[in-house]
Structure formats: C-alpha cells, structure tokens
NULUMRO-260729 format. One record per residue: x, y, z of N, C-alpha, C in turn. Coordinates in steps of 0.001 Angstrom, whole numbers, padded with zeros to 6 digits, always signed. Layout:
% NULUMRO-260729
XYZXYZXYZ
...
//
This chain:
% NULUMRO-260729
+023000-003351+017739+021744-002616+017575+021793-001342+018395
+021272-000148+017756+021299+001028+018426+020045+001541+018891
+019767+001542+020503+018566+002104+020624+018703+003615+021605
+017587+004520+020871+017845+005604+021143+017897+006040+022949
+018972+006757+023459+019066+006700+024751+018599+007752+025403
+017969+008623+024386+017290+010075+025320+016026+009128+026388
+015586+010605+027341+014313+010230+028433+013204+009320+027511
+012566+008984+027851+010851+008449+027251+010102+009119+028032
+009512+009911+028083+008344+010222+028541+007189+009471+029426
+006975+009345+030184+006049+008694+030792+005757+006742+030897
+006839+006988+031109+007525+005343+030950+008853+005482+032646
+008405+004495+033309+009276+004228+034934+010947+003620+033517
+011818+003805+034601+012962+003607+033920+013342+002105+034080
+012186+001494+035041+011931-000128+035455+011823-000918+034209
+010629-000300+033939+010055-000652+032800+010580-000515+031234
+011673+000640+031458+012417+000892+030199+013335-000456+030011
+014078-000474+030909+014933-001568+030770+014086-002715+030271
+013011-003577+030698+011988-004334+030125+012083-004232+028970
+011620-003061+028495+011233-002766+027472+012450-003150+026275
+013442-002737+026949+014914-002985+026064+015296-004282+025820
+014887-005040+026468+015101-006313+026463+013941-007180+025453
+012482-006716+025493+011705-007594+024429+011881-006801+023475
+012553-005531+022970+012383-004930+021752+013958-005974+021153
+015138-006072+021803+016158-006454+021140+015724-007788+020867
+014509-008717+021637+014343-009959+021216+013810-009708+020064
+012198-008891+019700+011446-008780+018961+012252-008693+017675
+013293-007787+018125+014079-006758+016471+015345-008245+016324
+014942-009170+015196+015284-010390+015239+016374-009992+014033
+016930-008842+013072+017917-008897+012599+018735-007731+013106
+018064-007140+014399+019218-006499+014767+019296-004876+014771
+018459-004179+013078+018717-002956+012619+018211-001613+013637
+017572-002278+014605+017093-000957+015557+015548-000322+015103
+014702-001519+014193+013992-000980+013562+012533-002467+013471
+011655-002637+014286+010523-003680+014439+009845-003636+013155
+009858-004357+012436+008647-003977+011011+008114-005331+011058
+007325-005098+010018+006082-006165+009819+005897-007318+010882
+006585-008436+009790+007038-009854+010427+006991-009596+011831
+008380-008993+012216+008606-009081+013297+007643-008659+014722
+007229-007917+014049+005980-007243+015244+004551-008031+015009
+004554-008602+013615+003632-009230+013938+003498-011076+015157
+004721-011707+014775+004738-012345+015614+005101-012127+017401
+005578-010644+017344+005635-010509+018515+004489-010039+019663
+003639-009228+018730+002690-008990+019477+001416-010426+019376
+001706-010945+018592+000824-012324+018692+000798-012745+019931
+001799-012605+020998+001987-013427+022028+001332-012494+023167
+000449-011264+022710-000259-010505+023522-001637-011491+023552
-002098-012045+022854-003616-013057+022494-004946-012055+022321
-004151-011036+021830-005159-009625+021672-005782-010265+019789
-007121-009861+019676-007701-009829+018325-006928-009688+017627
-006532-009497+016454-006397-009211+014815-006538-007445+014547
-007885-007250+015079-008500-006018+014988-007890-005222+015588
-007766-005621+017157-007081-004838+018429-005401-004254+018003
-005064-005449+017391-003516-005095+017106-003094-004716+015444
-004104-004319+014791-004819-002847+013663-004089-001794+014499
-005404-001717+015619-005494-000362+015886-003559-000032+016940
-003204-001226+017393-002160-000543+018364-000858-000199+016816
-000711-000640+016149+000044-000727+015015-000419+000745+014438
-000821+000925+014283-001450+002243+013686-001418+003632+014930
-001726+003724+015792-001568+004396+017000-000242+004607+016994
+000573+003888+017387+001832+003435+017843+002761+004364+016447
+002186+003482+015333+003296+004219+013854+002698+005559+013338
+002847+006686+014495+001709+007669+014156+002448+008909+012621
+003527+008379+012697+004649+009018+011534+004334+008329+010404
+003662+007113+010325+003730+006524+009272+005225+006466+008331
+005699+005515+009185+007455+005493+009162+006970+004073+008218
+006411+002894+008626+005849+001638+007885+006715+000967+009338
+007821+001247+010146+008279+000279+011416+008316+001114+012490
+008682+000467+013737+008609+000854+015232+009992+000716+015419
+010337+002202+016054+011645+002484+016954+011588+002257+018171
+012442+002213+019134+012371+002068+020582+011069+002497+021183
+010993+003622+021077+010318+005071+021394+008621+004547+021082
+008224+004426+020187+007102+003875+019179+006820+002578+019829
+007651+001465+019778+007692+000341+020493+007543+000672+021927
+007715+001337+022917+007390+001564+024193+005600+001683+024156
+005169+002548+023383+003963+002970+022835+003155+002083+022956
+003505+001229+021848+002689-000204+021433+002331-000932+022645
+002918-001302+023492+003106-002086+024348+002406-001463+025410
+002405+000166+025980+001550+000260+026420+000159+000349+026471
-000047+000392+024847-001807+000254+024504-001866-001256+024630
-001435-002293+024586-001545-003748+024426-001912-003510+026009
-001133-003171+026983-001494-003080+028665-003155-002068+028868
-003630-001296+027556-004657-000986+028201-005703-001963+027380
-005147-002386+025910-005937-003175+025573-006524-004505+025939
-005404-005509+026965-005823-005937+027680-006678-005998+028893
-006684-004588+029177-007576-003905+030124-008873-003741+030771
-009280-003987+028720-010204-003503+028721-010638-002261+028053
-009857-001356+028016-009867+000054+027324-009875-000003+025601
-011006+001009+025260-011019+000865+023899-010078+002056+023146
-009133+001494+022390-008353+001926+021704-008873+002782+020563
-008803+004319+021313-009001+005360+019939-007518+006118+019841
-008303+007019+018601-006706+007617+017960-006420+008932+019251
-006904+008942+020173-006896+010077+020941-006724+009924+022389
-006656+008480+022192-006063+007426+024255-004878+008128+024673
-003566+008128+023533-002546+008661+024314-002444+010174+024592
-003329+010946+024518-003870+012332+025421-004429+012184+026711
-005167+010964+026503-006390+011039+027713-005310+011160+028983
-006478+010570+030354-005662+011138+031404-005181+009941+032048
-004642+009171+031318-004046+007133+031630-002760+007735+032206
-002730+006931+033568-001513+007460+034437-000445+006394+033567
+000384+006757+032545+001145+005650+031751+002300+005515+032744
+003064+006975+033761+004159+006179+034016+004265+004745+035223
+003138+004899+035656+002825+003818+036302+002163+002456+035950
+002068+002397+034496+001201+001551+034231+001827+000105+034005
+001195-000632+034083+001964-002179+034424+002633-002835+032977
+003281-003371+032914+004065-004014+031434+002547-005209+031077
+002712-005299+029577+001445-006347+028996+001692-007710+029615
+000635-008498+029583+000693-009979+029536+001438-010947+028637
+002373-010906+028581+002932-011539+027178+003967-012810+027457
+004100-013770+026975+003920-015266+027017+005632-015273+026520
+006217-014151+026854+007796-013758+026307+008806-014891+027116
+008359-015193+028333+009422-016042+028889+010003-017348+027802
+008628-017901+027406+008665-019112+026929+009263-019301+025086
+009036-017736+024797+009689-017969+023471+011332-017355+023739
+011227-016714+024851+012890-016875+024591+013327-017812+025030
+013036-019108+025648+013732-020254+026185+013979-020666+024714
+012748-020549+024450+012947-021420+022582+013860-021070+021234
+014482-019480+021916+015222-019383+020779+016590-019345+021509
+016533-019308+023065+017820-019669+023638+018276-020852+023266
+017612-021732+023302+017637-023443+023006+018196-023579+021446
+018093-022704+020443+017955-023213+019021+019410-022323+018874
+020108-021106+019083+020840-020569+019609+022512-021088+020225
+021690-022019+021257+023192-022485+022176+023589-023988+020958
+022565-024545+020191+022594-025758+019200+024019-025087+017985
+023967-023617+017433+024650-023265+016452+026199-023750+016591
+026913-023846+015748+028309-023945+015503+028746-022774+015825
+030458-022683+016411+030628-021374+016156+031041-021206+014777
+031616-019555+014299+031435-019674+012764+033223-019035+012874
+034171-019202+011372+035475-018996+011555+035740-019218+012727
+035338-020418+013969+036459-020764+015167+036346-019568+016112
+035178-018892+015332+035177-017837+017478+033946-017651+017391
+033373-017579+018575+031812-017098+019004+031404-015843+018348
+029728-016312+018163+029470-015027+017647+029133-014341+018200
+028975-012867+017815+028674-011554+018585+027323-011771+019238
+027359-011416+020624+025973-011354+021680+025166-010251+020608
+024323-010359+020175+023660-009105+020070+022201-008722+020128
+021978-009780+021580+020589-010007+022012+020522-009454+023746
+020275-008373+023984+019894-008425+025283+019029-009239+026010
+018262-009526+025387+017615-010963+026062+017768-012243+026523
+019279-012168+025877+019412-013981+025964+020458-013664+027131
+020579-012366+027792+021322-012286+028992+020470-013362+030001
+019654-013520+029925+018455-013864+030599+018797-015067+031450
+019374-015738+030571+019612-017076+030455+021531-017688+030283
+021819-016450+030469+023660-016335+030273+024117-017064+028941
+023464-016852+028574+024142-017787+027064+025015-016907+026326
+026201-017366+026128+027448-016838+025483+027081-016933+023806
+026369-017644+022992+026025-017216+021914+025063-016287+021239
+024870-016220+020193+023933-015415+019420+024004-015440+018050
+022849-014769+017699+022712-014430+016385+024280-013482+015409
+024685-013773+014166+025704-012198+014388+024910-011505+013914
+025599-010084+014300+024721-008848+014060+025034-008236+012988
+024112-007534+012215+024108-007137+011139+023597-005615+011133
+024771-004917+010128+024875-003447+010225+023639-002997+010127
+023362-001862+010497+022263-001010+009984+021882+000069+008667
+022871-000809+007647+023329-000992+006535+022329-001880+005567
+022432-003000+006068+022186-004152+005158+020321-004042+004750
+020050-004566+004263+018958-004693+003537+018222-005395+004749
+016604-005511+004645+015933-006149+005837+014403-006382+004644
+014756-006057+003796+013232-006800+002867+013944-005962+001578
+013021-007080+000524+013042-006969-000616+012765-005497-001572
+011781-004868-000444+011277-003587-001099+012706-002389-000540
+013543-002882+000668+014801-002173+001011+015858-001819+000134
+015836-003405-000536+016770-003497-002019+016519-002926-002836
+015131-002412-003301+015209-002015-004681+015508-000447-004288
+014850+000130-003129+015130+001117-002701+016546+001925-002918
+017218+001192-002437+018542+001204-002274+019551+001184-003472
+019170+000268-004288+019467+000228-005831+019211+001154-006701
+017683+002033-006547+017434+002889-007389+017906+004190-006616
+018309+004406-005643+019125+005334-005241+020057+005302-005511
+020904+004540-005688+022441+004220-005872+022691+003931-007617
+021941+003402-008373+022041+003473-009626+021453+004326-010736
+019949+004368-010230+019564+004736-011140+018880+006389-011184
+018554+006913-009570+018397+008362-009840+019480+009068-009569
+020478+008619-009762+021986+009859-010524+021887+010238-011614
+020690+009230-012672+020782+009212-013983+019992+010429-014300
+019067+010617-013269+018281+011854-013454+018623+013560-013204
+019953+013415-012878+020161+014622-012455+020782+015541-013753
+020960+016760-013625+020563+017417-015005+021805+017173-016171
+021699+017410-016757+022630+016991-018124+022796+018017-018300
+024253+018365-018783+024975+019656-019456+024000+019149-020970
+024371+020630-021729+023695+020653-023039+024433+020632-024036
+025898+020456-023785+026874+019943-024895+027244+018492-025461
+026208+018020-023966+026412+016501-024101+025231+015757-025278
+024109+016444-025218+022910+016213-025831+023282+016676-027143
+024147+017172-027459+024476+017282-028769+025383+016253-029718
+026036+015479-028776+026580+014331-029133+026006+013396-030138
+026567+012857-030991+025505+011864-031835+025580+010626-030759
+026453+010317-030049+026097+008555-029173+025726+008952-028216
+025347+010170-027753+023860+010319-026783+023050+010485-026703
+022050+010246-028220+020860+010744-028170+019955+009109-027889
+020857+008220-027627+020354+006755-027006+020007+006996-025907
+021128+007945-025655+021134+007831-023705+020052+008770-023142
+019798+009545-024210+018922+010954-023590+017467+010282-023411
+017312+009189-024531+015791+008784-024618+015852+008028-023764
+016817+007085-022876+016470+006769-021737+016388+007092-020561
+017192+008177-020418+016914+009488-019560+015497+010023-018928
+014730+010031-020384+013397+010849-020630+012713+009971-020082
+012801+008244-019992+011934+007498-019826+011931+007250-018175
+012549+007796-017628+013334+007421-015998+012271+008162-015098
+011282+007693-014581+010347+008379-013879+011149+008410-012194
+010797+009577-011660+010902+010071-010493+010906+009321-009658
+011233+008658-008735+010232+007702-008008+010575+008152-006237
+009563+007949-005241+009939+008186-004331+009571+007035-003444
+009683+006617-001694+009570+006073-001376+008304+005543-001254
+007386+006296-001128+005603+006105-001017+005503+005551-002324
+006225+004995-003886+006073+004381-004828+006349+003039-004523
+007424+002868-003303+007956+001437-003198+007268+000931-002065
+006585+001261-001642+005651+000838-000325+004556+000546-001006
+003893+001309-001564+002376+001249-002367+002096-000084-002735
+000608-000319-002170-000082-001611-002474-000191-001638-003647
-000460-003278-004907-000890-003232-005633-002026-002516-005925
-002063-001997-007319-003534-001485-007431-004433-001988-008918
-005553-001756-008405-006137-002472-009220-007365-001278-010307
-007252-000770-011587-007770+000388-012043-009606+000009-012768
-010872+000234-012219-011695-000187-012739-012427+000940-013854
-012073+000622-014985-013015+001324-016378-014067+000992-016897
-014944+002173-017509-015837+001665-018176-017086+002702-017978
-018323+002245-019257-019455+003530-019404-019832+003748-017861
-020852+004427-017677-021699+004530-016497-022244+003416-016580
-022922+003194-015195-024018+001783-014682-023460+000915-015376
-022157+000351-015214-021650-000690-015798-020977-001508-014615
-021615-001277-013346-021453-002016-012375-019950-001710-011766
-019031-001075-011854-017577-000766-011374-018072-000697-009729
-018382+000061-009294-018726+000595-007769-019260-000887-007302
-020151-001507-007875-020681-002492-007060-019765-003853-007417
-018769-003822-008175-017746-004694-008070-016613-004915-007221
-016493-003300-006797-015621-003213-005811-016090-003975-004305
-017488-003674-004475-018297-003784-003001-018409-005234-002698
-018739-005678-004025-018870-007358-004255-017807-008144-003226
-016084-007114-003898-015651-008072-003353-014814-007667-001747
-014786-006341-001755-014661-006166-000112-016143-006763+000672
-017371-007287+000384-018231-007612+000628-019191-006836+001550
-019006-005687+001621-019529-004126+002250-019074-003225+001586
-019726-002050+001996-019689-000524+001015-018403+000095+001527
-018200+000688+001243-016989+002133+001735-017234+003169+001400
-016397+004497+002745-017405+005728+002498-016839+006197+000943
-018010+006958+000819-018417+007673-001214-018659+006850-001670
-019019+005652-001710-020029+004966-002756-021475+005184-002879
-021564+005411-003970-022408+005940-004629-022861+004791-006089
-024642+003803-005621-024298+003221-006803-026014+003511-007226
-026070+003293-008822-027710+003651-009093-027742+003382-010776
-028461+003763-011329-028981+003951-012680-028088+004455-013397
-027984+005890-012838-027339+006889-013718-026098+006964-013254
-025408+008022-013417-023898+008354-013657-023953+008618-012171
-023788+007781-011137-023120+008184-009818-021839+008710-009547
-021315+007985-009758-019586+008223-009528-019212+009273-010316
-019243+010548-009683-018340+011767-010239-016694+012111-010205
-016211+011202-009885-015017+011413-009297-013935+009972-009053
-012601+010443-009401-011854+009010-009037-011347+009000-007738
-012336+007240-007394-012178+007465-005819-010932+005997-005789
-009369+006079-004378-008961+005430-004509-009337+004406-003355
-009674+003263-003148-010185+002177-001983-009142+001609-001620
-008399+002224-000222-007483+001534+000326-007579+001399+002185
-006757+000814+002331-006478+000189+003704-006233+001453+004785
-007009+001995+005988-006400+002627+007006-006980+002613+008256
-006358+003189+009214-007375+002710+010487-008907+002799+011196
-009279+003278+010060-010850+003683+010559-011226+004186+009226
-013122+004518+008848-013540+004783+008100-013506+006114+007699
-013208+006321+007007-013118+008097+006432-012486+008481+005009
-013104+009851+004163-012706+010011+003201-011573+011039+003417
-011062+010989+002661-009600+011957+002565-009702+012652+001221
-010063+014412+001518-009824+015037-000283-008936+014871-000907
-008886+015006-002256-007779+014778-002601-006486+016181-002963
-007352+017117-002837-006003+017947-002388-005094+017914-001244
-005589+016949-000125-004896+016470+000837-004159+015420+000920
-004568+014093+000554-003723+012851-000121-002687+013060-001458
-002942+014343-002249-002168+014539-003488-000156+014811-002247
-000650+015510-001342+000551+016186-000892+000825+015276+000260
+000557+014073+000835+000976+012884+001570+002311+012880+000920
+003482+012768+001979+004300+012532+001358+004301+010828+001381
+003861+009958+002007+003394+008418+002015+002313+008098+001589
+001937+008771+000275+001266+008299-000793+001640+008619-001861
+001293+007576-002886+001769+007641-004252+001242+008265-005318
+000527+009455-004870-000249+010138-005351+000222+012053-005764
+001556+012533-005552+002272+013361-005848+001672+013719-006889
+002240+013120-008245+001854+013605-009604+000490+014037-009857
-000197+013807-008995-001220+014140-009949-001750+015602-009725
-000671+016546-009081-001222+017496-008956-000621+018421-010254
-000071+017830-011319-000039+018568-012475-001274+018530-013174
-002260+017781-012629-003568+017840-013320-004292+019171-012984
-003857+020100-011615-004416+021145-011542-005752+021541-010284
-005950+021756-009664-006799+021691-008831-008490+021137-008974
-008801+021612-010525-010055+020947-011145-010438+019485-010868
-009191+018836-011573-008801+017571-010685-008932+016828-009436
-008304+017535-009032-008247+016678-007291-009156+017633-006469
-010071+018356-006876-011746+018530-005963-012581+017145-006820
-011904+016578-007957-012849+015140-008226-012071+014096-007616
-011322+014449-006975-010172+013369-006527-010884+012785-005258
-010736+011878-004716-010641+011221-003391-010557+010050-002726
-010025+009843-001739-009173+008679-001162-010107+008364+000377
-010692+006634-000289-011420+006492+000937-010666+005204+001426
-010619+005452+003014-009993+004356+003689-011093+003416+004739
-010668+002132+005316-011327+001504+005764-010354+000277+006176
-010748+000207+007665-010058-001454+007810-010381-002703+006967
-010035-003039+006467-010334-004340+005862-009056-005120+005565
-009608-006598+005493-008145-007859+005376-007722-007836+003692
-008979-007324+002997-008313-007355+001373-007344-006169+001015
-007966-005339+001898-007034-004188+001259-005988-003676+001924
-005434-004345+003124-004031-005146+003133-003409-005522+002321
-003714-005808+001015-002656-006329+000255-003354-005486-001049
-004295-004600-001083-004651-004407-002606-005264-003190-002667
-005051-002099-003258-005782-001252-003224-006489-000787-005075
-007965-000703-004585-008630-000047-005931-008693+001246-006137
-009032+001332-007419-009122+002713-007849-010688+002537-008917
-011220+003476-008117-012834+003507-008753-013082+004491-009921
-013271+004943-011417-013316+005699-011685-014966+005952-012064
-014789+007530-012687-016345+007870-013128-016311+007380-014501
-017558+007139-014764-018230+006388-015870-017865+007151-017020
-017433+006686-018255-016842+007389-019461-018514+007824-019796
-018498+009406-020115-019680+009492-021258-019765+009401-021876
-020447+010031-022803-020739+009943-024173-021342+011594-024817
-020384+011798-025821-020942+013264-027077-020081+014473-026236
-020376+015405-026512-019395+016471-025765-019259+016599-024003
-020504+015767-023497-020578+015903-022000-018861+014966-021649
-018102+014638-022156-017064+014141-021655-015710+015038-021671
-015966+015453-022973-014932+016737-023479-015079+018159-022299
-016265+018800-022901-016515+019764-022288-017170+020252-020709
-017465+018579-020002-018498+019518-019008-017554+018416-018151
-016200+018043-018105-015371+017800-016707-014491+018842-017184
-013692+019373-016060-012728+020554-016153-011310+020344-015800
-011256+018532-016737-009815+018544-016120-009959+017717-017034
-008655+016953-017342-008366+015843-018271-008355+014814-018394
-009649+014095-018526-009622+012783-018345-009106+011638-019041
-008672+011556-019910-007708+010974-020439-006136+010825-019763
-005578+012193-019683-004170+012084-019173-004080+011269-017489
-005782+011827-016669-005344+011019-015532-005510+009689-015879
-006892+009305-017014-006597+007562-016740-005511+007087-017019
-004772+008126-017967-003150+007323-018699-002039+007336-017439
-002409+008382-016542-001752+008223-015776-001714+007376-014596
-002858+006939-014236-003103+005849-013094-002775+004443-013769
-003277+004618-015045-002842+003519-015656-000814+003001-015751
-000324+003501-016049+000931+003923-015518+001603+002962-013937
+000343+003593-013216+000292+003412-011756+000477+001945-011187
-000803+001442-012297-001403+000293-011777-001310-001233-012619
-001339-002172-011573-000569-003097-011971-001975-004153-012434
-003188-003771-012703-004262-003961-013108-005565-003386-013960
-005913-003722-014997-006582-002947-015306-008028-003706-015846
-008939-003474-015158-010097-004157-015589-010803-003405-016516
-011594-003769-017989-012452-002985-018378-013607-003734-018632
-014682-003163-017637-016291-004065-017473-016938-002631-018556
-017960-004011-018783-019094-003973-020085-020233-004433-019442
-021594-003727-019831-022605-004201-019663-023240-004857-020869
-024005-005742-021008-024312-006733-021580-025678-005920-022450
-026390-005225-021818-027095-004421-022594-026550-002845-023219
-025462-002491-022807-024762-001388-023378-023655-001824-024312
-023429-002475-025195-022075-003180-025505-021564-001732-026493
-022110-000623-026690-021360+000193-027993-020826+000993-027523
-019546+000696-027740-017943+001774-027631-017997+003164-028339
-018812+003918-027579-018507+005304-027999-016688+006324-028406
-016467+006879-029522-015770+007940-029427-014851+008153-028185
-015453+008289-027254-014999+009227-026203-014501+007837-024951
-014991+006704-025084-014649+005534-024487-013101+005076-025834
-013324+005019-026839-012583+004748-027297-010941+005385-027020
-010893+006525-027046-010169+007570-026685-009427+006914-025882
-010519+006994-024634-009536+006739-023115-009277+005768-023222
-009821+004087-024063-009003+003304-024209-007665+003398-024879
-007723+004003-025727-006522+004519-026394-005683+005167-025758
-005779+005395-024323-004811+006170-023388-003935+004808-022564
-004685+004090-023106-003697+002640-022040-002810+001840-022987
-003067+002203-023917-001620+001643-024866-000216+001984-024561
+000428+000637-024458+001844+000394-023391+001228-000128-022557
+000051-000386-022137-000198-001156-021201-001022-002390-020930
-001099-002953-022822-001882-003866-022881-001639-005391-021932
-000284-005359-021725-000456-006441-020697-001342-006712-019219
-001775-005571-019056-002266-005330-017507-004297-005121-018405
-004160-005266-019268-005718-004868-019496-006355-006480-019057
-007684-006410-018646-008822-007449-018659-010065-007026-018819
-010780-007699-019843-012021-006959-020620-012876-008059-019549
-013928-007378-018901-014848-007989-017840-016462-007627-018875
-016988-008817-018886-018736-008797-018977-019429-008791-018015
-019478-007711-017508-020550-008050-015894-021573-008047-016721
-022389-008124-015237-023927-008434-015154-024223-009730-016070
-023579-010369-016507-024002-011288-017389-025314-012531-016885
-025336-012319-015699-026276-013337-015045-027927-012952-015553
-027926-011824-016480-028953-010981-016420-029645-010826-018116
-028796-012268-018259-029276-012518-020082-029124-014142-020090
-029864-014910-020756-029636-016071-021094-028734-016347-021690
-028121-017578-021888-027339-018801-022485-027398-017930-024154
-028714-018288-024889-028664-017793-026126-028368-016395-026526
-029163-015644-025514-028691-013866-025562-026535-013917-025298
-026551-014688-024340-024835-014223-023950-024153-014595-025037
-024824-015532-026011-023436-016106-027269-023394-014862-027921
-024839-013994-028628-024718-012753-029053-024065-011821-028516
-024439-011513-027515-024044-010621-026835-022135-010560-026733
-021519-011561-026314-020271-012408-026662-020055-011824-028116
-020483-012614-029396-019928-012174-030236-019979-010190-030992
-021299-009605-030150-020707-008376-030338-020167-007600-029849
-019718-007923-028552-018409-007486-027829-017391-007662-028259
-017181-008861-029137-015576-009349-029730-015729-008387-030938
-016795-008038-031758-016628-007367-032581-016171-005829-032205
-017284-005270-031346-016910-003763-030478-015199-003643-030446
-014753-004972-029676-013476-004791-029170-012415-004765-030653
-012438-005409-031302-011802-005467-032719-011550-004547-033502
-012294-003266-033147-011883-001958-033560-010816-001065-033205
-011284-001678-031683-010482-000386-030601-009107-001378-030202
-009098-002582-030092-008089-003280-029386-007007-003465-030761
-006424-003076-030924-005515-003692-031611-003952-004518-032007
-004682-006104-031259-003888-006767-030800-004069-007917-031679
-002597-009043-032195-003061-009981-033145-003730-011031-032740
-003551-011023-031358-004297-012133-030374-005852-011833-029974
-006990-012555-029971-008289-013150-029532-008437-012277-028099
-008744-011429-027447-008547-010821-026027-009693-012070-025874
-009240-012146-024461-010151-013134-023425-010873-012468-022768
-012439-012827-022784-013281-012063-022091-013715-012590-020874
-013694-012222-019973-014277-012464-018558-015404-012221-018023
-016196-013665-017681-017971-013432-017644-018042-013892-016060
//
C-alpha cells in the first residue's frame, strides 16, 4: 500500500505515524484508498451518531473523490476528535481557529479490533509454502509475521470499479473517430449502427444513484408523492391546485439542505447531468437539483417533473423541449412512474406525445392511480376501466399494463 509521504499540515508527526497505522488497518484490501464499507465500519468504532459521521464523510471527501486518501483520512479523524468534543460540525470548522496540530487522536475502540483480526490472521495457512506478504502496519503491533496478501493498486475493489474499467478498456475505443473509407464498406454498416448506439459515458454515470422519473398532468399528486415517501418536504417544493411545479427538479442525497441551479449541476463534473446542456440554457434556468440528508436517498434519487399541459400552452409557452428532455431522463432512469388522477383520467395530445417519447423504454414504465382513496369501491371499478381504455390508445403493448392503486 502506498501512502502519500509529503508534510500534512497541521497534524504532530506523533500523530501521523498513528494515523498510518489505523488507516493501513482501516484500508482492508490494501489499494491506498478507504471507501464505503471500509470507513464505514471503521469509523463505527468512534460511537459517534449516523448523522455525525454524514457530516465527517462529507467534510473530509471535500473533492468528492467517493473515497479517503491518507491526507483526507487524517481529516476525518480529526473532526471525529472534535466531534466527540462536543463541537458542531459545519462545512467551515476546518478554517476556524481549532489548534489541530495539537489536537488529541479520537476515542476509538481500535485496540480491540485489531487483536481480533490479529487472532483470525495468525489461524491462516501459509499459501504456495511461504508466508504471506506483511501488508498491515498494524499488526506490527502485535509482531505477527502473517497477513493478508496484498493486492496491486490495479485490481478492482467494487463492482462499479469493474465495469469502469471494462468500458474503458473495451468499449470507449469503439468510440473514437472512424476513417470514412471504412463506412463505405458494405460489412460495416452493422458496425457503424452500433457505433451510433454507444453513448458517452463518464464516471459520474457509474456512481449515480438509481433514479426514479415521476410523470404526469398537473395536480396529479407527483410532488406530494415524493414527500409521502421521504416523509418531509425538500427545498422547491411547491404543491397546490394548479400547475406548481415549473421546472424539473432532481431529489437527491447531500450534506445539508439547499438548491443547486441547474446551470451549475449541468457542469458538475460528479454528476450525471452533462448532457443536458444541449438542451440550451432555456432549459436548465427550469432545471434544478435539490439536496438534503436523508437515509432514502442514499440509495435513490428522484426526478420531479412539471405537469404536462394541455392545447398550445405546452408547445409554445415553455422555451425548451420538453419532450427531448423527458426522452432524455428517461434514458437516464431506471424507473418510470406515470400517476393519474382519478378525476382527470383524459390523455391529452400533448401528454400523449411525451408518452410517446419513452418508447424503448417500456420496461421501466409503471402506470400509478393516485389519489384513489378519494372515490369509492363503485366509482374506482369505473374509473379503473376508463383508464385501461385511455391507456389502450397510447400504450401499445400486447400485454394488459398493470395499474397501481
């Protein structure tokens, strides 16, 4: 494992060494690099909140790298020493005037889990008839001549590493430009159409949370479905009668409450949101990206859109293309809900359309009946069968779509 050997800044060189020693325990395959898993069970042994170790994770990964280097990891560890403290962790502590190079190492319960993996450790076989490579500074601790073996800073360390790695190595060579003598070939015009189909992809595509795309007229409940199920609002919601939602807002995970324009999230290079600035600036002033701590959206992020109209107010009075972005988020997203209100059931023109923009993507569609609590037993069978009819126009699939009440 390679850890970087320049100064640290405001860190005793006491404490560095410390430090070198629970990061090589923490970094459990070795690569010079703490991510998820690993930091999450390591800082567990701080007995700090859930919440608390949000905010040092976020502080700490201020690059939004997604892991902790030496450097970063020194970091962490010293907000865990003020978070134990007592001190409330804002995005603006490591300015304040905290004497860090003096500050004491965290409380952490480290003795006892390295006995436990010294113990599980000295149990291994050796492997081909010779010991394996030390490649734990920690288990100096305890003189133990074995270890883990170490593994290059090469090898893969999660599933999302692999594909990474694969579509670098296989498949965007495929994208690079083609002579024009070749396209004239008759046995490449197979190859060209798969060429054409080979989208760009960058790393903020392979990180990106699921997402989940909500459609449908105005006051058809989208905004308050979202809310339903984060079970509180988030900032820009906007819910009422009429056409609130002007704009596609995306609901995801970050360290504190705040909206982000979207001419600013379009150019994140750690968001998956690049493309959409061929939509043009009209666009992304309707664009925006609201964040919020929450445990759901850890694993899920929504996308809120504005209510389809109806007659030329859809065509003519947005100034960007609403169709190409839903086709394009649609694209995006690995969900697609389309809610109905129970007293609005008629598929306008202009709803039809943008349904017609998600074709190729009928596997990810789900036709939702909200509000249904808001009609009887006898009204919902009607209501039911003229939704299946509505849908029978526009859906054209040989299968029954399943409706969701």
């Amino acid at each position: 494992m390679e850890i970087d050997s320049a100064p640290i800044s405001r860190c005793s060189k006491e404490h560095q060494k410390i430090y070198q020693d629970w990061f090589s325990f923490a970094d459990s395959d070795g690569d010079g690099r703490l991510t998820g898993a690993d930091a999450t069970k390591f800082f567990s042994l701080s007995n700090l909140p859930r919440q608390d170790l949000k905010l040092v994770w976020a502080i700490a990964d201020s690059k939004r790298q997604g892991f902790l280097g030496f450097k970063e990891f020194i970091t962490a560890m010293q907000l865990v020493t003020l978070a134990q403290a007592g001190h409330a962790l804002t995005s603006d502590i490591l300015s304040s005037e905290v004497d860090f190079e003096n500050l004491q190492t965290p409380a952490l319960d480290v003795l006892g889990a390295l006995f436990t993996k010294k113990k599980r450790l000295s149990n291994e076989p050796e492997q081909n008839g010779s010991p394996q490579v030390q490649s734990s500074l920690a288990a100096s601790w305890f003189s133990s001549s074995k270890s883990a073996k170490k593994i290059s800073l090469s090898s893969v360390t999660s599933i999302v590493d692999g594909l990474k790695r694969l579509y670098i190595q296989k498949l965007k060579p495929l994208k690079q430009p083609i002579s024009l003598t070749t396209l004239f070939l008759p046995h490449c015009f197979c190859f060209f159409d798969i060429y054409n189909t080979l989208a760009a992809y960058t790393n903020s595509d392979f990180d990106a949370k699921p997402m989940v795309m909500l459609l449908g007229q105005y006051s058809t409940g989208k905004t308050t479905f979202i809310k339903h199920l984060l079970r509180t609002s988030y900032p820009g919601a906007h819910i009422g009668p009429e056409p609130t939602t002007d704009r596609f807002v995306v609901v995801m995970n970050g360290p504190d409450e705040r909206s982000v324009p979207g001419n600013t999230i379009a150019v994140q290079a750690d968001m998956p949101f690049s493309g959409l600035t061929t939509f043009g600036s009209a666009f992304l002033s309707k664009f925006e990206c609201s964040q919020m701590p929450h445990p759901l959206l850890e694993h899920i992020t929504f996308v809120d859109t504005p209510g389809v109209l109806s007659g030329e107010k859809q065509r003519t009075q947005r100034s960007y293309d609403f169709t190409g972005v839903t086709s394009w988020f649609a694209s995006k997203c690995d969900l697609i809900l389309l809610l109905f209100d129970p007293h609005k059931l008629d598929i306008s023109d202009e709803f039809k359309r943008v349904i017609g923009s998600l074709r190729g993507h009928d596997d990810k569609i789900r036709v939702v009946l909200n509000k249904a609590d808001q009609v009887d037993t006898q009204q919902l069978m009607r209501v039911y069968g003229a939704l299946m009819w509505s849908l029978g126009k526009v859906l054209n699939t040989p299968e029954v779509n399943r409706v969701y009440i």
